[in-house]
N, CA, C and O of each residue as an XYZ file, in Angstrom:
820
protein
N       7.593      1.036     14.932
C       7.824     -0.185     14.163
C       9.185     -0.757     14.532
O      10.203     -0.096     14.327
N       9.227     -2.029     15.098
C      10.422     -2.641     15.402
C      11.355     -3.319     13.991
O      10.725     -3.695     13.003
N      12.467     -3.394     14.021
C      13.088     -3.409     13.195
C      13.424     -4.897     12.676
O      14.287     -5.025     13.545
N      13.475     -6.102     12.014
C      13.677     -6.980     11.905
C      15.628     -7.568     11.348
O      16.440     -6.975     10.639
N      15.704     -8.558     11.878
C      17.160     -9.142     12.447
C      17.595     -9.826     10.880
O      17.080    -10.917     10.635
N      18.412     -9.295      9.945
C      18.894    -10.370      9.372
C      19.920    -10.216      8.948
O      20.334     -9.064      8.816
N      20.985    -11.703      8.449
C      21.975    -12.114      8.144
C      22.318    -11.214      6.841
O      21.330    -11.012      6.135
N      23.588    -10.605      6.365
C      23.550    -10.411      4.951
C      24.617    -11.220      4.487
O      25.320    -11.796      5.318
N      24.866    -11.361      3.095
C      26.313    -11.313      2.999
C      26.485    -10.382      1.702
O      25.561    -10.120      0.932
N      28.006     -9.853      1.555
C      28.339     -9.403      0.636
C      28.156    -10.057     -0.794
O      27.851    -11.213     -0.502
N      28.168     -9.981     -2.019
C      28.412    -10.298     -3.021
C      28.843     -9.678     -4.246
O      28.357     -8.590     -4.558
N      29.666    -10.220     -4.951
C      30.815     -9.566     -6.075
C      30.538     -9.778     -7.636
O      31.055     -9.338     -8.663
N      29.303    -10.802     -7.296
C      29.151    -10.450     -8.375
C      27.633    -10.128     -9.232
O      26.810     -9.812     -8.373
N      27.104    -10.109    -10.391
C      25.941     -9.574    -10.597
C      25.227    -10.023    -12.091
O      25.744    -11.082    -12.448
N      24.520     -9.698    -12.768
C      23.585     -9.850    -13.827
C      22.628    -10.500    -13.175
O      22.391    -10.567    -11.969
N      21.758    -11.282    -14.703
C      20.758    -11.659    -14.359
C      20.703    -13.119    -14.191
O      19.773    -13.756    -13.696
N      22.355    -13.796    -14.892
C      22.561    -15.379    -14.470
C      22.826    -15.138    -12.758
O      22.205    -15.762    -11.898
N      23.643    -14.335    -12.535
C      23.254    -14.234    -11.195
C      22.749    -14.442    -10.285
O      22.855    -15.246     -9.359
N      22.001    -13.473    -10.619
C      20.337    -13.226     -9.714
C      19.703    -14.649     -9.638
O      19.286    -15.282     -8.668
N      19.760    -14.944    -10.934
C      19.028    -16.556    -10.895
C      19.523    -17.765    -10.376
O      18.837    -18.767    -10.174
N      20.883    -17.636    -10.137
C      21.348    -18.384     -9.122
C      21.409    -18.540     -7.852
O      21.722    -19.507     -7.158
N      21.029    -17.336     -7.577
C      20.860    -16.688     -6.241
C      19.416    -16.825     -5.742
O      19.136    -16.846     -4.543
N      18.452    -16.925     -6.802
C      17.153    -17.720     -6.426
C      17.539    -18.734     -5.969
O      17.648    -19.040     -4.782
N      17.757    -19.283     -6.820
C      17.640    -20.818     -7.087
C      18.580    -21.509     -5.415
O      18.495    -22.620     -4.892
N      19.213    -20.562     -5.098
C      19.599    -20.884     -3.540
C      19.274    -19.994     -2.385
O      19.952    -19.387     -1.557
N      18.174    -20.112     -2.587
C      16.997    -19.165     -1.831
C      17.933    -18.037     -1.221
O      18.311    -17.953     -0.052
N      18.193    -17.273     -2.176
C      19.001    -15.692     -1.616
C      18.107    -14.677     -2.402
O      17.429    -15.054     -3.358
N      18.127    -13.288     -1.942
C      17.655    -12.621     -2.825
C      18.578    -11.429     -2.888
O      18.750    -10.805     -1.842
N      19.044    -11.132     -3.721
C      20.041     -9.991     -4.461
C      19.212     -8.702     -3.606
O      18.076     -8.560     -3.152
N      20.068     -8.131     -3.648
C      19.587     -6.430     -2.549
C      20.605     -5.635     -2.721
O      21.731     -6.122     -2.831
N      20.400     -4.276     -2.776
C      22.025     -3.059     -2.427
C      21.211     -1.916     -1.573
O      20.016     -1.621     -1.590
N      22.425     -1.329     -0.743
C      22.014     -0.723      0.241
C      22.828      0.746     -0.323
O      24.047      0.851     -0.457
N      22.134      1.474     -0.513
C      22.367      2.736     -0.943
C      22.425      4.142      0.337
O      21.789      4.094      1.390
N      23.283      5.257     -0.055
C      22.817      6.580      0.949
C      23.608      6.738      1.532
O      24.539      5.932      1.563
N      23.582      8.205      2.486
C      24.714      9.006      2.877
C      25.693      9.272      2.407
O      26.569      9.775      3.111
N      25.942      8.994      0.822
C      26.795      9.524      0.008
C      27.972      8.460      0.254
O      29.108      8.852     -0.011
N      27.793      6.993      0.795
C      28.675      5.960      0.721
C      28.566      5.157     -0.146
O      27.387      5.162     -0.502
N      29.267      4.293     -0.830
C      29.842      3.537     -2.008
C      28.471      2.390     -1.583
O      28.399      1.831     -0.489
N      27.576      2.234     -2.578
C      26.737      1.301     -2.759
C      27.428     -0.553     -2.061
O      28.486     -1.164     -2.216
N      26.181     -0.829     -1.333
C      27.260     -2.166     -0.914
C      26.189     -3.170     -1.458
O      25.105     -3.253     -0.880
N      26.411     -3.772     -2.324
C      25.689     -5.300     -2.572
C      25.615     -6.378     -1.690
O      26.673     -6.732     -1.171
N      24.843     -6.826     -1.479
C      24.331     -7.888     -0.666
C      23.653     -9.145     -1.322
O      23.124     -9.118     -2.434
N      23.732    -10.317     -0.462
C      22.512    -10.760     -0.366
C      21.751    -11.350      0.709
O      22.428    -11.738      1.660
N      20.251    -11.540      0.797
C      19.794    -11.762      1.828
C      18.985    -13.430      1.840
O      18.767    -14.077      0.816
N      18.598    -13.925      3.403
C      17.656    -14.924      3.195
C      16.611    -14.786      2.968
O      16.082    -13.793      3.467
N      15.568    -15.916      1.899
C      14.930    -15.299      1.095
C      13.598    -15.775      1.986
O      12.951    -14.730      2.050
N      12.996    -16.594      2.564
C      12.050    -16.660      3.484
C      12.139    -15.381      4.396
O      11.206    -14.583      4.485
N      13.123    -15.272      4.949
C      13.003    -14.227      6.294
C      12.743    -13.215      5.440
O      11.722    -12.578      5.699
N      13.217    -12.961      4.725
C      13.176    -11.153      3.908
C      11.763    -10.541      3.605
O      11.111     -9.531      3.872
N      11.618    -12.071      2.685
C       9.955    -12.028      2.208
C       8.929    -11.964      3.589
O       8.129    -11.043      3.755
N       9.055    -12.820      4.308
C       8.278    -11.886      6.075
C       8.605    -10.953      6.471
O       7.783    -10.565      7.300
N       9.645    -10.094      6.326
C       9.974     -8.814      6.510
C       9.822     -8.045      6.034
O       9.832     -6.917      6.525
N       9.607     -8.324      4.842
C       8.884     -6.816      3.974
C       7.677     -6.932      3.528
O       7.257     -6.385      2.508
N       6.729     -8.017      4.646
C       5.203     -7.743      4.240
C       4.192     -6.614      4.862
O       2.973     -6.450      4.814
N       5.603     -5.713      5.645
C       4.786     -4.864      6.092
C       5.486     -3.478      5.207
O       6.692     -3.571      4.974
N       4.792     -2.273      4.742
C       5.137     -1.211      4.103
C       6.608     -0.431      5.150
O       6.630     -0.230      6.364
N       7.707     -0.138      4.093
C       8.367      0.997      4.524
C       9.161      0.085      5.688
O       9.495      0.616      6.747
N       9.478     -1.545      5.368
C       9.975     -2.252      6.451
C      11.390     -1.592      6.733
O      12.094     -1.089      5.858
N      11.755     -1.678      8.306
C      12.968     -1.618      9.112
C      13.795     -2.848      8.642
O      13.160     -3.879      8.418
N      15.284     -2.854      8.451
C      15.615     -3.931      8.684
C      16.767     -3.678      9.295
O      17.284     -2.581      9.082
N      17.539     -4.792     10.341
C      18.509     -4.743     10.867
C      19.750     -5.836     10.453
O      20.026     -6.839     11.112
N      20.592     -5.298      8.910
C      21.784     -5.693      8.481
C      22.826     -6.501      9.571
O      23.263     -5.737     10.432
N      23.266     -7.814      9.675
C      24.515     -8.110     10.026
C      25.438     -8.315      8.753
O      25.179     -9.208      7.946
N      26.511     -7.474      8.595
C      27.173     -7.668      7.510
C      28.517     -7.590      8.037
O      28.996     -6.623      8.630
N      29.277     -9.060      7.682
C      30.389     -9.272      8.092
C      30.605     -8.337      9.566
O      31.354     -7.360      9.599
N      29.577     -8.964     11.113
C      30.010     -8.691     12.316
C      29.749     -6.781     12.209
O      30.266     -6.132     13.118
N      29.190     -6.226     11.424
C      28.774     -4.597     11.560
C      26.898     -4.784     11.149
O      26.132     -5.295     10.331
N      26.940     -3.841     12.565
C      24.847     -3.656     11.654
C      25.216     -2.435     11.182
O      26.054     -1.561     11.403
N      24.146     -2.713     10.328
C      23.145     -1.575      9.199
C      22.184     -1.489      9.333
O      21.439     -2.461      9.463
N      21.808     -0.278      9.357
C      19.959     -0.324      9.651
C      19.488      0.298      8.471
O      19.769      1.423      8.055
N      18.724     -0.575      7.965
C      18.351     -0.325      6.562
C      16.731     -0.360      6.255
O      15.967     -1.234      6.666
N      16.267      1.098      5.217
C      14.640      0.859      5.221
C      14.156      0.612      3.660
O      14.696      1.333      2.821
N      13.291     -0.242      3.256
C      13.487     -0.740      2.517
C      12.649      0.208      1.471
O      11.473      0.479      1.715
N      13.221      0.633      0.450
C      12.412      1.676     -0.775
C      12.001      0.932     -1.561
O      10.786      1.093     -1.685
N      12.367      0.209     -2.154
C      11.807     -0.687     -3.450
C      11.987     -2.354     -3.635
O      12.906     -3.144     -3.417
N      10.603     -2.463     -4.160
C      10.730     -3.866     -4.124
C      10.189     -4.928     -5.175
O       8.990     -5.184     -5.287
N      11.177     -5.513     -5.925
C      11.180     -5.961     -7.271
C      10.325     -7.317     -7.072
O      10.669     -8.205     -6.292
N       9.206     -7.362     -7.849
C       8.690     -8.820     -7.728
C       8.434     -9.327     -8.927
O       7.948     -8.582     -9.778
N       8.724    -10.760     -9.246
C       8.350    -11.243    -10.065
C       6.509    -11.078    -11.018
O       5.498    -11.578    -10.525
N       6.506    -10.657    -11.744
C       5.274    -10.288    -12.227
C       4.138    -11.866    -12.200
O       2.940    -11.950    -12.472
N       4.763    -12.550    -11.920
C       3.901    -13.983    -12.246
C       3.738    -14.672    -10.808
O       2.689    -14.815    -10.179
N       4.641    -14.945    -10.554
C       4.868    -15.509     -9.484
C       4.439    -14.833     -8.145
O       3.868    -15.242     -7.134
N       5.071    -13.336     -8.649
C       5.000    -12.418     -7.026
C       5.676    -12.529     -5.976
O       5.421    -12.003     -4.892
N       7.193    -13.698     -6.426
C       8.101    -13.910     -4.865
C       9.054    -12.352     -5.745
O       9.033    -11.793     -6.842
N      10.046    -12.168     -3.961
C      10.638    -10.725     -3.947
C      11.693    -11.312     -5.145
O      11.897    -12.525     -5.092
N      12.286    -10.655     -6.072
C      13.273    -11.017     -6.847
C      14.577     -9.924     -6.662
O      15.649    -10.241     -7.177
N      14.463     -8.582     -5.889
C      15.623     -7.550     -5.621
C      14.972     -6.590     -4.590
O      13.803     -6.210     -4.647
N      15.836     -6.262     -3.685
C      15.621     -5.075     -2.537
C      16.030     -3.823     -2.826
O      16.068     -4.271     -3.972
N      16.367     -2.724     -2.928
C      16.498     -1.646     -2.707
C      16.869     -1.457     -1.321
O      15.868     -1.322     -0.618
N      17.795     -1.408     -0.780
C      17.817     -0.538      0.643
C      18.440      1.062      0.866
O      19.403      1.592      0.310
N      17.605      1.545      1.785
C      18.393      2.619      2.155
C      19.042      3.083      3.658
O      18.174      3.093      4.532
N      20.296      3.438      4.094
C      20.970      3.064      5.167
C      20.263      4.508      6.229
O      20.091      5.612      5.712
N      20.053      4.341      7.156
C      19.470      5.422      7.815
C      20.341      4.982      9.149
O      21.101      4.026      9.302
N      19.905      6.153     10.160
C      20.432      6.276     11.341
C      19.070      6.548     12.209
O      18.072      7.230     11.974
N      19.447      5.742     13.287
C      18.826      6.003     14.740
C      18.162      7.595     14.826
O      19.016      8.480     14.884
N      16.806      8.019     14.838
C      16.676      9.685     14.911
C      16.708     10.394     13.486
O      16.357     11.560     13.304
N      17.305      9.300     12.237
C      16.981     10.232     10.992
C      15.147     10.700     10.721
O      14.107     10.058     10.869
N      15.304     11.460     10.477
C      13.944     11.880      9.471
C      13.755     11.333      7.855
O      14.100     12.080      6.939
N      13.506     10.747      7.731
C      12.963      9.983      6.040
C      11.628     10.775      5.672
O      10.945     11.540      6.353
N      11.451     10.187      3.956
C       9.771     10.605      3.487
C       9.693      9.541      2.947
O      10.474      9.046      2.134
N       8.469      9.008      3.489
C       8.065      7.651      3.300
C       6.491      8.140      3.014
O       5.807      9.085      3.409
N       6.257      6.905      2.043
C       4.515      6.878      1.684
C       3.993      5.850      2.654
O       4.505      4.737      2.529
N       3.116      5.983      3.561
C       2.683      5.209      4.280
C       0.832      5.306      3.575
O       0.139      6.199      3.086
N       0.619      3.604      3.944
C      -1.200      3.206      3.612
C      -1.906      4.172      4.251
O      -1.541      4.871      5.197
N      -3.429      4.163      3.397
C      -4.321      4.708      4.015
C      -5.406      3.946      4.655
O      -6.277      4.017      3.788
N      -5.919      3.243      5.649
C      -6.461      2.280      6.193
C      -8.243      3.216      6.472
O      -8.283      4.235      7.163
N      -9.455      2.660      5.844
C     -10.639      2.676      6.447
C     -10.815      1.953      7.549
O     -10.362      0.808      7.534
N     -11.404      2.367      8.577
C     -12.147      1.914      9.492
C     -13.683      2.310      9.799
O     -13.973      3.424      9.363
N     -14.741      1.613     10.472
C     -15.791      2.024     10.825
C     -17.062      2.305      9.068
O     -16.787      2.402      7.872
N     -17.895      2.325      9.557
C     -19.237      2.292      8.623
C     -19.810      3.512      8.378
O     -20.160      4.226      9.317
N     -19.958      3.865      7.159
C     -20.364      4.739      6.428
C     -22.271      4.692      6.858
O     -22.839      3.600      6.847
N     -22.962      5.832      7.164
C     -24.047      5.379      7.106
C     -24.626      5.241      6.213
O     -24.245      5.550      5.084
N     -26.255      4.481      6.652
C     -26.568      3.043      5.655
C     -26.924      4.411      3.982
O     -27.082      5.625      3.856
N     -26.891      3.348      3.185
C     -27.695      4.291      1.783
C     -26.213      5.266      1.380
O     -26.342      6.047      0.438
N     -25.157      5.219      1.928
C     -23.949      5.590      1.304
C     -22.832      4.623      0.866
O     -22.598      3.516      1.351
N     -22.135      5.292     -0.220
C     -20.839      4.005     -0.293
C     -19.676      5.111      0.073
O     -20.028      6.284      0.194
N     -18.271      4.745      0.252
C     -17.165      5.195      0.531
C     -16.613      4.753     -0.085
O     -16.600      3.534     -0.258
N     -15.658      5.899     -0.900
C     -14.872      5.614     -2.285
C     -13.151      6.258     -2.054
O     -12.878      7.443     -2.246
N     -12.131      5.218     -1.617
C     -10.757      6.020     -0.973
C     -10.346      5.992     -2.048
O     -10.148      5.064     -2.833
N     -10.116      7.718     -2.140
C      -9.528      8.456     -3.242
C      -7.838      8.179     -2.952
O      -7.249      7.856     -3.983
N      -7.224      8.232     -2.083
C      -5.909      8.212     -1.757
C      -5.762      7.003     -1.179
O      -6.616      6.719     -0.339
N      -4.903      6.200     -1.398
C      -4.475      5.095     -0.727
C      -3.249      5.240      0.149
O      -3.044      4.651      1.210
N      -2.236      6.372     -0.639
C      -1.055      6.325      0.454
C      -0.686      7.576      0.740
O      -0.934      8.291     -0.230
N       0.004      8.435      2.018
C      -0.459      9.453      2.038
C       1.184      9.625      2.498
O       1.543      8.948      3.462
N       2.473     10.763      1.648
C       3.373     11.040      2.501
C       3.492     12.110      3.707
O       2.930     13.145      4.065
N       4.695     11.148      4.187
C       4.861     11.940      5.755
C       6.546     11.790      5.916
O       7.364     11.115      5.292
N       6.662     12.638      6.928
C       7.894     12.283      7.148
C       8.077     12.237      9.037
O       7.602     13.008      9.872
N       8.796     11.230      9.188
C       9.159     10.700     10.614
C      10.338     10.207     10.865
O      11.217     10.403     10.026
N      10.574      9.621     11.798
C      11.754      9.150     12.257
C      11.949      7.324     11.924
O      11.132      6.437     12.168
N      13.118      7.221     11.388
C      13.083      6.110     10.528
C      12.845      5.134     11.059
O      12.486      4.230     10.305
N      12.910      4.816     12.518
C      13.296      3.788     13.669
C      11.141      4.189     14.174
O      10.586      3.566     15.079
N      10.556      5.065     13.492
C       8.906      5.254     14.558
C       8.580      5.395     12.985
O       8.389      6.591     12.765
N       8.435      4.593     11.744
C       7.408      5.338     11.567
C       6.123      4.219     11.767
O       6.068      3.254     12.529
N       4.846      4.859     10.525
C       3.836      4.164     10.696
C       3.615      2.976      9.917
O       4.271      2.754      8.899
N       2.776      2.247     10.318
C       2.852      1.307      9.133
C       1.574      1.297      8.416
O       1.678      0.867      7.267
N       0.342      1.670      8.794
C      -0.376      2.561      8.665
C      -1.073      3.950      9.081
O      -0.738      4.395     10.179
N      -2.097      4.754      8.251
C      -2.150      5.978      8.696
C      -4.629      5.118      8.726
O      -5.390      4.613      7.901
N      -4.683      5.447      9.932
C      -6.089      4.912      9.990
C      -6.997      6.399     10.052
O      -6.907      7.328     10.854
N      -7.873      6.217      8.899
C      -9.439      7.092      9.445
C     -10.911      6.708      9.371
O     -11.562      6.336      8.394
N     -11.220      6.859     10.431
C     -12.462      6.542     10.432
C     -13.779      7.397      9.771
O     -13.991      8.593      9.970
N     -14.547      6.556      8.999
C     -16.045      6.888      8.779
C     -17.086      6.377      9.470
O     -18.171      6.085      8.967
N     -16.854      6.283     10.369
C     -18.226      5.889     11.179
C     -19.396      6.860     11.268
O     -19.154      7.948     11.791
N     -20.415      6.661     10.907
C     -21.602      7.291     10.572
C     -21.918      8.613      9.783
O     -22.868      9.391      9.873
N     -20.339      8.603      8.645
C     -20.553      9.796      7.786
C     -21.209      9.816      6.821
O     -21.047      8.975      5.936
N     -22.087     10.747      6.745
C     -23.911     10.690      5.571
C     -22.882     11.253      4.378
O     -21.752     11.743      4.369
N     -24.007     10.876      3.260
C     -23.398     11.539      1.797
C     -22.993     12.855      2.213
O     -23.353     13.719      3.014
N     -21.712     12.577      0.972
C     -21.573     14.622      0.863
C     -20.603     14.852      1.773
O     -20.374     16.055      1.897
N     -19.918     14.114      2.487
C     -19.005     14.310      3.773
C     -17.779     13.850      2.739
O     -18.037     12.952      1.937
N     -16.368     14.486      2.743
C     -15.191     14.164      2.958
C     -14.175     14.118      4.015
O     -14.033     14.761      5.055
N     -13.434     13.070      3.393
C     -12.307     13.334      4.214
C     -10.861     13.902      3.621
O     -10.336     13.257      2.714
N     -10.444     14.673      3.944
C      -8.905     15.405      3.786
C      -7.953     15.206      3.859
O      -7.847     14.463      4.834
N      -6.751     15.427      3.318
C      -5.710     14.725      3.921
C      -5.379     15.579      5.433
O      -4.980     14.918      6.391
N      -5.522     16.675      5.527
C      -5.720     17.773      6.321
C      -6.224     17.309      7.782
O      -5.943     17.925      8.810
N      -6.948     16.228      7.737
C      -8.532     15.994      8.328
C      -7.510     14.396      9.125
O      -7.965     13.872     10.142
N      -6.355     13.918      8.549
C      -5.814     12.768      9.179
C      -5.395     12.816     10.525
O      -4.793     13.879     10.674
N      -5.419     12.300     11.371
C      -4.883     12.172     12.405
C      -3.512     11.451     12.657
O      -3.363     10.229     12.682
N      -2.604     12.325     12.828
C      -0.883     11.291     12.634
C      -0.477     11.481     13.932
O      -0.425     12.401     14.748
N      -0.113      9.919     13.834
C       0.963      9.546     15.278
C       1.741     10.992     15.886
O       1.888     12.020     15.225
N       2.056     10.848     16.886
C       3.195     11.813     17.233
C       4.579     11.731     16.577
O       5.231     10.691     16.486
N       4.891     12.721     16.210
C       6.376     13.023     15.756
C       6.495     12.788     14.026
O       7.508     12.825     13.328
N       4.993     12.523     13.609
C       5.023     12.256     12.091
C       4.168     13.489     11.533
O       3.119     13.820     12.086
N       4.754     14.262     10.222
C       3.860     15.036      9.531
C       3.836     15.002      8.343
O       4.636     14.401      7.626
N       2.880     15.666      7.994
C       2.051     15.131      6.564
C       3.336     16.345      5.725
O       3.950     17.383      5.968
N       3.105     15.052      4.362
C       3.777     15.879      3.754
C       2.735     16.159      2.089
O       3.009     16.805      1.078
N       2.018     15.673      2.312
C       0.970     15.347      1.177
C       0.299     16.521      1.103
O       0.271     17.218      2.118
N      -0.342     16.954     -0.049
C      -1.060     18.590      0.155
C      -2.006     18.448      0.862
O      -2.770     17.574      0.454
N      -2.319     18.965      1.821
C      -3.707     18.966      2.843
C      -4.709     18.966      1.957
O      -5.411     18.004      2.271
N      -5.112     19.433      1.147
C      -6.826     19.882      0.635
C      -6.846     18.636     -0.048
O      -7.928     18.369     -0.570
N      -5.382     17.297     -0.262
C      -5.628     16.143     -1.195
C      -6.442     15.103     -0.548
O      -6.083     14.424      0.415
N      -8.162     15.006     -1.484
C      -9.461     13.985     -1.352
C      -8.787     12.882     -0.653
O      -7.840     12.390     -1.267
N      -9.153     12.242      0.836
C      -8.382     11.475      0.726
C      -9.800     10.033      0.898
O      -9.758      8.913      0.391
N     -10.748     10.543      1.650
C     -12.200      9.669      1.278
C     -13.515     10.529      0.871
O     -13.854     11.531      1.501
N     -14.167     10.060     -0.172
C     -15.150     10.840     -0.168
C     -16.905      9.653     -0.045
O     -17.164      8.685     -0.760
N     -17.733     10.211      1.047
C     -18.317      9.787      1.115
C     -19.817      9.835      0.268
O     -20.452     10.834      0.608
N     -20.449      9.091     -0.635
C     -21.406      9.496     -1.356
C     -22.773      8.549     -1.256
O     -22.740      7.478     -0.650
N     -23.977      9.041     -1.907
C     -24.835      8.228     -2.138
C     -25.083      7.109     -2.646
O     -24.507      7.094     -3.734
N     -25.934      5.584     -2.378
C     -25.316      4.474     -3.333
C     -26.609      4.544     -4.070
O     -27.748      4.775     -3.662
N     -25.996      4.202     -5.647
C     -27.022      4.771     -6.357
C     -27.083      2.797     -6.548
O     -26.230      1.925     -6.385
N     -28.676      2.768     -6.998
C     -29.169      1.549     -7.788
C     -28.529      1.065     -8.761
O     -28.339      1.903     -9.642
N     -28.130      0.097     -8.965
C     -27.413     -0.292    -10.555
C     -28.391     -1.638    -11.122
O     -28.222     -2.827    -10.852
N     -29.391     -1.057    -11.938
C     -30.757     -1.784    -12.954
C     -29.788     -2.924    -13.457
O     -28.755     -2.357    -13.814
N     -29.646     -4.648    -13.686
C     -28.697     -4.772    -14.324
C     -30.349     -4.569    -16.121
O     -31.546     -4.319    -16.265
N     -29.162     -4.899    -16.909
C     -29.686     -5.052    -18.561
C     -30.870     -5.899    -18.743
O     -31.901     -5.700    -19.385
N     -30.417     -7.051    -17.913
C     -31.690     -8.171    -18.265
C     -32.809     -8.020    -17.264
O     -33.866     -8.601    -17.510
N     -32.740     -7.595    -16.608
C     -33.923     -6.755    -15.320
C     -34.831     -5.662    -15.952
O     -36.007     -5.365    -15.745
N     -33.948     -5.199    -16.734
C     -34.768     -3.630    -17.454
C     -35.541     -4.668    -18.730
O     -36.629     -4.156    -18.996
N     -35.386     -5.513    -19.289
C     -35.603     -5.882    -20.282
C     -36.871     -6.838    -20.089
O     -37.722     -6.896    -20.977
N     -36.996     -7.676    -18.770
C     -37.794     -8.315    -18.245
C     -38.692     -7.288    -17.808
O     -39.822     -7.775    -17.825
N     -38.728     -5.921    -17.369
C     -39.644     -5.457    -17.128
C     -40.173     -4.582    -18.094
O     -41.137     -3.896    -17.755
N     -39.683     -4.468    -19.340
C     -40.495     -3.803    -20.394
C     -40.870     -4.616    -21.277
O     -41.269     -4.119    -22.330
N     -40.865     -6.152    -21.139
C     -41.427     -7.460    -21.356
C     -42.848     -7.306    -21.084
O     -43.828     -7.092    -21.798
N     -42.603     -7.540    -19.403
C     -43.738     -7.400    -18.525
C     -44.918     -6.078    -18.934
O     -46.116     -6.299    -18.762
N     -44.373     -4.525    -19.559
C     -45.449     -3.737    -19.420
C     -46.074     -3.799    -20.611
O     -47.239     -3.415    -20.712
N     -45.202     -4.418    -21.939
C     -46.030     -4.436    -23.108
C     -47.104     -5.096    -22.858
O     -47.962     -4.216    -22.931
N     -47.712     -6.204    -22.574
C     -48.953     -7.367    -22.270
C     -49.679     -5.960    -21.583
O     -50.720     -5.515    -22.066
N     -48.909     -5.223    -20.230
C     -50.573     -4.704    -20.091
C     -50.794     -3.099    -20.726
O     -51.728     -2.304    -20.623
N     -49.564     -3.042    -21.378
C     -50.295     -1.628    -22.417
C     -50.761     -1.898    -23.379
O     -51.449     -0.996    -23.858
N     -50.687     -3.111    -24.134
C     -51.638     -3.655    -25.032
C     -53.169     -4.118    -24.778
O     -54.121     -4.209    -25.553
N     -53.026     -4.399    -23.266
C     -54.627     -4.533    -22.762
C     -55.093     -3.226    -22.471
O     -56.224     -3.180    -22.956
N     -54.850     -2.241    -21.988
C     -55.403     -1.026    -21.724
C     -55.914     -0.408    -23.389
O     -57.067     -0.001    -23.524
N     -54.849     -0.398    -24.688
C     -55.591      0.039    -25.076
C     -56.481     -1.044    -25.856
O     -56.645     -0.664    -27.015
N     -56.914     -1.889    -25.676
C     -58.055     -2.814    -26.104
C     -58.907     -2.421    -25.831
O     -59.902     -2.253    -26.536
N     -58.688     -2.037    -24.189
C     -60.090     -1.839    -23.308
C     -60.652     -0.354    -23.763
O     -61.769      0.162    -23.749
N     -59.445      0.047    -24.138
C     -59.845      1.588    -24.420
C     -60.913      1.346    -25.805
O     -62.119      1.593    -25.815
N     -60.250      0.900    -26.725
C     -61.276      0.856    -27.972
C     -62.526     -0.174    -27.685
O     -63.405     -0.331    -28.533
C-alpha cells in the first residue's frame, strides 16, 4: 500500500468551537500519537484526507513544518449524520515497523447453486509491516456445497503478514438456502384448499 502525500499544519489550539471552525475552513483536526513522543496536534486538508482514508488502515505521508511523518491512521471520527471525517487519530510508525492492524474480509467467487454464504468475520487481525500492509484479506468460495467452512486458519496472507486472529475463528460458513413461505402466500394457499376439502367431503357423503 502506497502511502499518500499531505500538507499538515500544527495547531494550538482545541475544543469543540474549534473543531468547528476548522470545518467550517475545510480542515480537519487530527493528533499523531506513539513512540513514547509528546502528542503533536495537527491539522489536515479536508478533501485530500477524506480520499485518503477511504481505504482501511490508510498510510499517510505528514509534511509538518518541512519534516515528514509517516503516519497510519487508527481512528476515525465521523459525523453520525452527515458521515464527513470530523477527527483523525494518527499513529507515527517507521519504515520496517511491525503494527496490528484489522484488515477486511473480502468474498470472492460463487457458492454453489442451492447454498447461501453467510461472512461470519468481516475483519481479521494481522500483523505486518506498516509501509506493506493489506488493504484487504480475499477468500474465495467458488463452488463450495453446504456444510463447507471457511477458517481463519484456512486464509491465505500476503507475504510477510500473519494472522493474529485465533485460527479455528468462523470466518465463512457455507449453508443450505432454505425457502422463505412469505405470510400472505401461506394464507392464499389455505384459502385455496378449504373450497376443495369442502368438496371432497360432499362427495364423500
Amino acid at each position: 500500500m502506497s502511502e499518500q502525500k499531505l500538507a499538515a499544519e500544527v495547531r494550538t489550539e482545541f475544543g469543540k468551537g474549534y473543531a468547528r471552525r476548522a470545518r467550517m475552513a475545510n480542515l480537519i483536526p487530527a493528533v499523531i500519537y506513539g513512540h513514547g513522543a509528546e502528542p503533536i496536534h495537527i491539522t489536515l486538508p479536508a478533501k485530500a484526507t477524506t480520499l485518503a482514508v477511504r481505504v482501511p488502515n490508510a498510510l499517510l505521508t505528514l509534511d509538518i513544518n518541512g519534516e515528514q511523518h509517516l503516519a497510519l491512521v487508527k481512528d476515525i471520527q465521523r459525523n453520525p449524520i452527515k458521515q464527513i471525517v470530523e477527527h483523525l487519530d494518527l499513529l507515527t510508525v517507521r519504515t520496517g515497523e511491525k503494527v496490528t492492524v484489522d484488515v477486511p474480509v473480502h468474498v470472492t467467487g460463487e457458492a454453489a447453486p442451492g447454498t447461501v454464504q453467510n461472512l461470519e468475520l468481516t475483519v481479521v487481525s494481522v500483523e505486518a509491516e506498516a509501509t506493506h500492509l493489506p488493504t484487504a484479506i480475499e477468500v474465495s468460495i467458488e463452488g463450495r456445497g453446504a456444510g463447507e467452512h471457511v477458517h481463519a486458519s484456512d486464509l491465505v496472507l500476503p507475504k510477510g503478514v500473519a494472522l493474529l486472529a485465533d485460527p479455528e475463528a468462523l470466518v465463512v460458513n457455507i449453508s443450505e438456502a432454505v425457502e422463505i413461505v412469505e405470510e400472505g402466500e401461506e394464507a392464499g394457499e389455505e384459502a385455496a384448499e378449504a373450497p376443495a376439502a369442502a368438496e371432497s367431503e360432499a362427495a364423500a357423503e
